[in-house]
C-alpha positions as CSV (number, residue, x, y, z in Angstrom):
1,X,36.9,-9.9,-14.6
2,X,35.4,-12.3,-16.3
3,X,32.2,-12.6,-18.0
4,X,31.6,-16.0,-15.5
5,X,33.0,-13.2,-12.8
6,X,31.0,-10.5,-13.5
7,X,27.9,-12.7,-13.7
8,X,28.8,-14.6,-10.3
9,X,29.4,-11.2,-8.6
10,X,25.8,-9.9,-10.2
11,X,23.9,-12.6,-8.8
12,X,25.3,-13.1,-5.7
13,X,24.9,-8.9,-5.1
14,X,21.2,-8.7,-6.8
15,X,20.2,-11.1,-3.9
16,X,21.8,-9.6,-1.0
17,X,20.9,-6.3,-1.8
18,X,17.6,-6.0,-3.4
19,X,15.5,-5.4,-0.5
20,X,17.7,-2.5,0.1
21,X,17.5,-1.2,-3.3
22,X,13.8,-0.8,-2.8
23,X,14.2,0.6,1.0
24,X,15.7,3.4,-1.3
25,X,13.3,3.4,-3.8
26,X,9.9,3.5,-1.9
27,X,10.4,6.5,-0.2
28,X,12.4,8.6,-3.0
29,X,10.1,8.0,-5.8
30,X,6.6,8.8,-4.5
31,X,3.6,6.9,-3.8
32,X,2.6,6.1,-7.4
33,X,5.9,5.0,-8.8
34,X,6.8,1.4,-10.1
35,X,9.2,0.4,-7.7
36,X,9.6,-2.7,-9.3
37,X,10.5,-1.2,-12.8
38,X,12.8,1.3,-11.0
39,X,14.2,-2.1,-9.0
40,X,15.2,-3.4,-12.2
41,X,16.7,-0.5,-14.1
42,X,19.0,0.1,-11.3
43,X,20.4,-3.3,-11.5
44,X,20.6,-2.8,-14.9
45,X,22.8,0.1,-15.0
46,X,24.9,-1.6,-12.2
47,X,25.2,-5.0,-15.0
48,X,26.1,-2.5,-17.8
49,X,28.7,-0.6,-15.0
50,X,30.2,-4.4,-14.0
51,X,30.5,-5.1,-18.1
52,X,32.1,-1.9,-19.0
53,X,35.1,-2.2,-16.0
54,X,33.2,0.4,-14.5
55,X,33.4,-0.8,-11.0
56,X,36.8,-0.6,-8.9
57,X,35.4,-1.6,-5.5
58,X,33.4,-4.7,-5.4
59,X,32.7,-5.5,-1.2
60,X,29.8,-5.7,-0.4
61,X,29.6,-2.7,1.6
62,X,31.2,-0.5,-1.8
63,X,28.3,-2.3,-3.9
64,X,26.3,-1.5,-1.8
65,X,27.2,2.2,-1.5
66,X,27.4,2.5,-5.4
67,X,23.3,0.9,-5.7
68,X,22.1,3.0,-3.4
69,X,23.5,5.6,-5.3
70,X,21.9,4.1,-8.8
71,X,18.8,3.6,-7.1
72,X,18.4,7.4,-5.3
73,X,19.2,8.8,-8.8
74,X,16.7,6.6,-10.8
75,X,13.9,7.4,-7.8
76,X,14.7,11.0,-8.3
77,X,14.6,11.1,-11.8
78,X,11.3,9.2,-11.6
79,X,9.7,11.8,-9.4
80,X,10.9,14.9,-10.9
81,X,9.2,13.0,-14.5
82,X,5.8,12.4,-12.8
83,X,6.0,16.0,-11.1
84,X,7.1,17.7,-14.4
85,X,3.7,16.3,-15.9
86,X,0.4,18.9,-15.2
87,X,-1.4,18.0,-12.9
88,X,-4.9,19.7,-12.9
89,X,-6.1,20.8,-9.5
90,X,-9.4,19.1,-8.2
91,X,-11.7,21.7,-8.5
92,X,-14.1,19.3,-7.2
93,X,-14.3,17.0,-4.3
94,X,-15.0,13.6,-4.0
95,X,-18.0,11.6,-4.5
96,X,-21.0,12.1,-2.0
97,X,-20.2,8.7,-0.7
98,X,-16.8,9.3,0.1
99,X,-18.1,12.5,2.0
100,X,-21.2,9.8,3.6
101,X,-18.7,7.6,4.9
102,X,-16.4,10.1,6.4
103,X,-19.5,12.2,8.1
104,X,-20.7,8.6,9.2
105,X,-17.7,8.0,10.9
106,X,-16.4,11.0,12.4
107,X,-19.8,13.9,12.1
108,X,-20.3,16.2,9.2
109,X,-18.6,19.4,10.8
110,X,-15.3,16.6,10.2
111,X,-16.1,15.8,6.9
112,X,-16.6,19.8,5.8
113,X,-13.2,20.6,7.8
114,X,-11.6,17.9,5.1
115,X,-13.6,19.2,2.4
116,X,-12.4,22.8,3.3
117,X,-8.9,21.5,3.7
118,X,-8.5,20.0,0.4
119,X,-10.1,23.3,-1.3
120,X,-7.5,25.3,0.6
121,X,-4.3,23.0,-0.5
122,X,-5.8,23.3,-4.5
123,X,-5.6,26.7,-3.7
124,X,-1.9,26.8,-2.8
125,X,0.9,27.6,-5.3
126,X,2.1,24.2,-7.0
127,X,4.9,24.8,-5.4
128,X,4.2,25.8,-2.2
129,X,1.6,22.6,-2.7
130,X,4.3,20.5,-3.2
131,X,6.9,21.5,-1.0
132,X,4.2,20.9,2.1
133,X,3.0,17.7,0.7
134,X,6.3,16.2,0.3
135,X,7.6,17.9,3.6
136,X,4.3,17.0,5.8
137,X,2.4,14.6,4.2
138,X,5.5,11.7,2.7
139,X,7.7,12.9,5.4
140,X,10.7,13.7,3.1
141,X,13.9,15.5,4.9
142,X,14.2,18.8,3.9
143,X,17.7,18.1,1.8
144,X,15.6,15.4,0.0
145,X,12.6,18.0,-0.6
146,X,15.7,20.1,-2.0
147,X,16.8,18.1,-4.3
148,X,13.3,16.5,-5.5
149,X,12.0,20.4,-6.3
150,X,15.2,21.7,-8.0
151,X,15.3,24.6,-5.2
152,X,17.3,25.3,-2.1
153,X,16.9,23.8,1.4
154,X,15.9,27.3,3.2
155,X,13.0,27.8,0.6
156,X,11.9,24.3,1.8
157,X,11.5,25.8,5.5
158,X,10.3,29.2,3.9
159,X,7.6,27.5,1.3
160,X,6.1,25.4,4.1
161,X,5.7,28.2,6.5
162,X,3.9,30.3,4.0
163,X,2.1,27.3,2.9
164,X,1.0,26.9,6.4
165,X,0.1,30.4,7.0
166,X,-1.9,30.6,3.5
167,X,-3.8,27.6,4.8
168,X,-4.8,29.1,8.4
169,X,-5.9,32.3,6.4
170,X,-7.8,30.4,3.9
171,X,-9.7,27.7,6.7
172,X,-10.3,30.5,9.5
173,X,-13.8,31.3,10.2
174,X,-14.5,35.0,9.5
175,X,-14.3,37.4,12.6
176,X,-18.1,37.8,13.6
177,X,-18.5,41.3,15.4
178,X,-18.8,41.2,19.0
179,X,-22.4,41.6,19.8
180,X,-23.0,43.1,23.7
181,X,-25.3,42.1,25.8
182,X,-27.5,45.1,25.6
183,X,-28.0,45.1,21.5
184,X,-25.7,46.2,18.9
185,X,-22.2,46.0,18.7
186,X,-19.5,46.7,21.3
């Protein structure tokens, strides 16, 4: 092709399928990523593909196929970049405020069930904490939860159930003896 070709074919596929480059995107690279900048380097590396003869099949439905593929890989690498950095644990809660607003809205026994919630989650393994986070909280398959961790789909299913199991241990109320109705314990 052509540069003229190449350049045509670029433009014409940049508009049809950005919005589905970021459906991709979004959900892949995690709440705090730059879709935009991802966006971008994905079209990128489909340019430099188009330049180098790289691309056999150019439908729409093959260009699409191959940027989704770009775009997945670049969302993955993203996450796995911002989940490689440490991340200290919140040792402390929020503000008061935040608590004031939540104990406003729904009582204070809700706001110290979220305060004992988050304690218990810093509490987890990292990975266990990820693994549920990305499973229960983002709503990631368990292939994609895979693939994001570097481990295998059964220690997705295994990791959130102990995660689980770890938090109902950590948030249940002590056993109080049973106290008879005559005095002392039964």
């Amino acid at each position: 092709m052509s540069l003229d070709q190449i350049e045509a074919l670029f433009d014409r596929t940049y508009t049809e399928c950005k919005k589905h480059v970021e459906a991709v995107i979004a959900p892949l690279a995690g709440p705090n990523a730059d879709v935009d900048a991802l966006r971008q380097e994905t079209f990128e590396r489909f340019y430099r593909m188009l330049l180098n003869d790289e691309v056999k099949d150019v439908n729409p439905k093959g260009l699409l196929g191959l940027l989704r593929q770009i775009a997945s890989g670049k969302a993955i690498d993203a996450f796995r970049a911002t989940a490689r950095r440490p991340v200290d644990t919140v040792d402390e809660l929020p503000d008061a405020s935040a608590w004031d607003t939540v104990a406003k809205i729904h009582g204070p026994e809700v706001a110290y069930e979220h305060a004992e919630t988050l304690r218990a989650i810093n509490r987890l393994s990292p990975e266990l904490r990820e693994t549920l986070l990305l499973r229960e909280y983002l709503g990631f398959s368990r292939e994609v939860t895979a693939e994001i961790l570097g481990i295998k789909r059964a220690s997705v299913s295994a990791n959130v159930r102990r995660a689980k199991e770890r938090l109902r241990k950590q948030t249940a109320e002590p056993e109080l003896p049973h106290l008879s109705l005559e005095g002392g314990t039964a």
